[in-house]
C-alpha positions in Angstrom: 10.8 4.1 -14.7 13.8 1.7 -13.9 17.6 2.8 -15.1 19.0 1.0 -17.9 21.9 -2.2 -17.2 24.0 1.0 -18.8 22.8 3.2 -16.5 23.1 0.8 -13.4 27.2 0.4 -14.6 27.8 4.3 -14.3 30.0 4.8 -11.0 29.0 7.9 -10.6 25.1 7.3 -10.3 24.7 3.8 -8.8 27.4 1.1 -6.9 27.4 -2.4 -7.3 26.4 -3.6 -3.1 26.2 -7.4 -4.5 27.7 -10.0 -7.5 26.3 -13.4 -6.6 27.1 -16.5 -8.8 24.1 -18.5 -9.2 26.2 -21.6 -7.9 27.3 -19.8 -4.9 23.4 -18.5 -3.9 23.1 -20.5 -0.9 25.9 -18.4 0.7 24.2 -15.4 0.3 20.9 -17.4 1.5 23.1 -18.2 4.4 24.4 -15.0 5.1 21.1 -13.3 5.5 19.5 -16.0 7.5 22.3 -15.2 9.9 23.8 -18.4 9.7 27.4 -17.9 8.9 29.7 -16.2 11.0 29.8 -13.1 11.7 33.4 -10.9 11.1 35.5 -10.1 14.0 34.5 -7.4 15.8 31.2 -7.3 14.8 27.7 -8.1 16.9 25.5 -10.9 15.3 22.2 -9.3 13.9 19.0 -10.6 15.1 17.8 -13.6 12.8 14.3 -12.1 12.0 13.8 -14.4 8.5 14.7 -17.1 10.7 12.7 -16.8 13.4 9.5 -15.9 11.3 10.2 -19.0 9.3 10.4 -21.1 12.6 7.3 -19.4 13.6 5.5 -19.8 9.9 6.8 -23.8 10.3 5.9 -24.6 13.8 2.4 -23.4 13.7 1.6 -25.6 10.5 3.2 -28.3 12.4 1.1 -27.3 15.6 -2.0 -27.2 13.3 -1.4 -30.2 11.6 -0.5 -31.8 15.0 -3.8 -30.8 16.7 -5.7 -32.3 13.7 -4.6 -35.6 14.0 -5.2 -35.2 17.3 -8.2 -34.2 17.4 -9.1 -36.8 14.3 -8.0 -39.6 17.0 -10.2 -38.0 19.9 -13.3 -37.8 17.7 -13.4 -41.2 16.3 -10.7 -43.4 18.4 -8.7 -44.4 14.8 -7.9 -42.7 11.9 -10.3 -42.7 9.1 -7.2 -42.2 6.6 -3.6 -43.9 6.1 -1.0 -40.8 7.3 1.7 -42.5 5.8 -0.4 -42.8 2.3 -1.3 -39.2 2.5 2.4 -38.2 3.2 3.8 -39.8 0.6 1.4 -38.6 -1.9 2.0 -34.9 -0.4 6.1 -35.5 -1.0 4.7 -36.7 -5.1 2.3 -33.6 -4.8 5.4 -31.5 -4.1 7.6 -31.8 -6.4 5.3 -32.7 -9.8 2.4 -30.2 -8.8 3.8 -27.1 -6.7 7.4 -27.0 -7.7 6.3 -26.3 -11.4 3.4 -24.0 -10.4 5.3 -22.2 -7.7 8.0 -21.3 -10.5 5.7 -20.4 -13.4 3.9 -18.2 -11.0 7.3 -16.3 -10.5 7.1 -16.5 -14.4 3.5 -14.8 -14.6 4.6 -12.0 -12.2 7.9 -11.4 -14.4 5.5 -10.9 -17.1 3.1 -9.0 -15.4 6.4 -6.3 -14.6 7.1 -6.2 -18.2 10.1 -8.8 -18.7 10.1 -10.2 -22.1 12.7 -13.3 -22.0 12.1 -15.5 -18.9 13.1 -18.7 -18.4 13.8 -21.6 -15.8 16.8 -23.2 -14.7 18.5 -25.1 -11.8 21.8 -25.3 -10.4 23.2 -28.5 -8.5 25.9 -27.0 -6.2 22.9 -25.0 -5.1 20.3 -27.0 -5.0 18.1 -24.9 -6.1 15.0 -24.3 -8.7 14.4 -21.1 -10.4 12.7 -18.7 -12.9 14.6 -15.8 -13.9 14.1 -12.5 -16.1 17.0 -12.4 -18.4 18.5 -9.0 -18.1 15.3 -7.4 -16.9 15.7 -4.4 -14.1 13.9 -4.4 -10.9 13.3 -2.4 -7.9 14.4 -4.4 -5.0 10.6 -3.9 -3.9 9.3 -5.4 -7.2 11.7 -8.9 -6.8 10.3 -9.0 -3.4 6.7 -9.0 -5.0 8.1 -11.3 -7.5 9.0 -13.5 -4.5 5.7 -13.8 -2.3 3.5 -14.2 -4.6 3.5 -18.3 -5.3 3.9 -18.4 -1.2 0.6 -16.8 -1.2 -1.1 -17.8 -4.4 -0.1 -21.4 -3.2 -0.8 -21.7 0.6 -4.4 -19.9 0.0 -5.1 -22.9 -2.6 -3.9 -25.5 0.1 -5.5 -23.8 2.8 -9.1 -23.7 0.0 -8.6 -28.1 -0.4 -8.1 -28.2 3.0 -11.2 -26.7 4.0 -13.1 -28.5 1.1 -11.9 -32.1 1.1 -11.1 -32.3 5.2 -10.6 -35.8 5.3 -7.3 -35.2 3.3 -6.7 -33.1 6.4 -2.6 -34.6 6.7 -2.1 -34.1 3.2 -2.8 -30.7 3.1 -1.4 -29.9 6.0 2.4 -31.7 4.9 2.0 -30.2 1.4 1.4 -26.9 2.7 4.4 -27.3 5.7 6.9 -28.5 2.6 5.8 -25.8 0.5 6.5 -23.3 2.8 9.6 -25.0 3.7 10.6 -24.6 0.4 9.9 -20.8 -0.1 12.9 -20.1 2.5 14.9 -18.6 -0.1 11.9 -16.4 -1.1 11.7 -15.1 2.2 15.4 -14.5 2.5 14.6 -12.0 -0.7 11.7 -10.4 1.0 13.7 -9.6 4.2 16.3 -8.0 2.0 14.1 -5.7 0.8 13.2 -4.7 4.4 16.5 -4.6 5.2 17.3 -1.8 2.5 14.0 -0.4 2.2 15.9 3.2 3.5 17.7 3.2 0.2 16.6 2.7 -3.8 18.3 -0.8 -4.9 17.7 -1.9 -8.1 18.9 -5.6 -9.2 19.2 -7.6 -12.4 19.7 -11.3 -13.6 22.5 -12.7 -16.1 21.8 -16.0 -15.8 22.1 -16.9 -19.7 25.6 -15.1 -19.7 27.2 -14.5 -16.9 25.3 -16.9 -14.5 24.8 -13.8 -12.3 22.5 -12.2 -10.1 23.7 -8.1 -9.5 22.2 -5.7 -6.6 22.9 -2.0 -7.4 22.1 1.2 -5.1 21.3 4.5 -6.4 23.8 7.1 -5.3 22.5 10.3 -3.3 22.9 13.1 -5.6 24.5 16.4 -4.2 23.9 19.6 -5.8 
C-alpha cells in the first residue's frame, strides 16, 4: 500500500529528490534527455531516452520510406496523393489521438485507484496532460501510467495499417507523429529505470500548487 501525502512530508521517512512546476516541465524533460548542460566537473551521461527515441523514429521513417518505395517500384506512380494523406494524418493527430492518448492515461489512473482526474495544458510548456489530483504512485506505476497510450495506440495504427494498406503514408506519419509526441512519456519511463535501485513514490498538485513532487523512501536503520 502507498504512504499517505502526510506520510511522504515526514523528513525522517522519505526526502523530497524533485519539485517541478508544471510550467517549467520541459526543463526537467530536458535534463533527462541529456540535453542541457552538464555541471562542472561532472561527465555527461549517456543519452539512452534519446537514442532509443532516434532509433524508435528512424525505423518508422525507414519503414515508411521503403513503402513508398516500394509502392513506386510496384506500379511506377502512386496510387494515393502523399500530400492528402499527410495532411489528414497532421488533422488525425491532434482531433483523434491527442484526446485518446490522454484519456487512456485517464483510464489507467482509474484503473490504479485515483478518484479526481482531470486534464489540462500549460503554454510555456507546451504541453497536454491528464493528471491524478493528489493521488500517490510508485515511480513504477506512473511509468505504466505512461506507456500505456504509446502501446495501446501504435498497436491500433499498426492494426489500420495492415487492414486498409493503401493508406499505407497515413499510417505510417500518424504513427511517426504519435510517437514523436510520447517523448515526454519516455523521458518518465527512463526515470523509472534510472531509480529503479531505490522506492520513489511521486504525486500531482496540479489544481493547487501546479506541482508535480518525486519523494524517496529513506533506508531504515535499526
Amino acid at each position: 500500500m502507498n504512504p499517505t501525502i502526510e506520510e511522504l512530508h515526514q523528513p525522517e521517512k522519505f526526502e523530497l529528490i524533485e519539485a517541478l512546476h508544471l510550467d517549467k516541465m520541459n526543463e526537467f524533460l530536458m535534463r533527462e534527455m541529456g540535453m542541457s548542460s552538464p555541471k562542472a566537473g561532472t561527465k555527461p551521461k549517456t543519452n539512452w531516452v534519446g537514442i532509443v527515441a532516434l532509433v524508435a523514429i528512424g525505423g518508422i521513417c525507414g519503414f515508411v520510406g521503403y513503402k513508398f518505395g516500394a509502392n513506386l517500384a510496384a506500379g511506377g506512380k502512386l496510387n494515393y496523393n502523399p500530400g492528402v494523406q499527410l495532411g489528414a494524418a497532421l488533422l488525425f493527430m491532434f482531433v483523434v489521438l491527442l484526446p485518446v492518448h490522454e484519456a487512456i492515461h485517464m483510464l489507467v489512473f482509474k484503473q490504479l485507484g485515483a478518484k479526481n482526474v482531470g486534464f489540462g495544458w500549460s503554454k510555456k510548456s507546451l504541453i497536454v496532460y491528464a493528471y491524478a489530483q493528489k493521488f500517490v504512485m510508485t515511480l513504477q506505476q506512473n511509468a505504466y501510467v505512461a506507456v500505456m497510450p504509446f502501446v495501446v495506440i501504435s498497436l491500433g495504427l499498426v492494426v489500420g495499417w495492415l487492414v486498409a494498406p493503401q493508406w499505407s503514408f497515413f499510417w505510417g506519419c500518424a504513427l511517426f507523429l504519435h510517437t514523436t509526441a510520447c517523448i515526454g512519456d519516455f523521458v518518465l519511463i527512463r526515470y523509472y529505470f534510472k531509480n529503479k535501485p531505490d522506492t520513489l513514490y511521486t504525486y500531482d498538485d496540479i489544481e493547487g500548487q501546479k506541482m508535480s513532487y518525486f519523494f524517496v523512501a529513506k533506508k531504515q536503520t535499526s
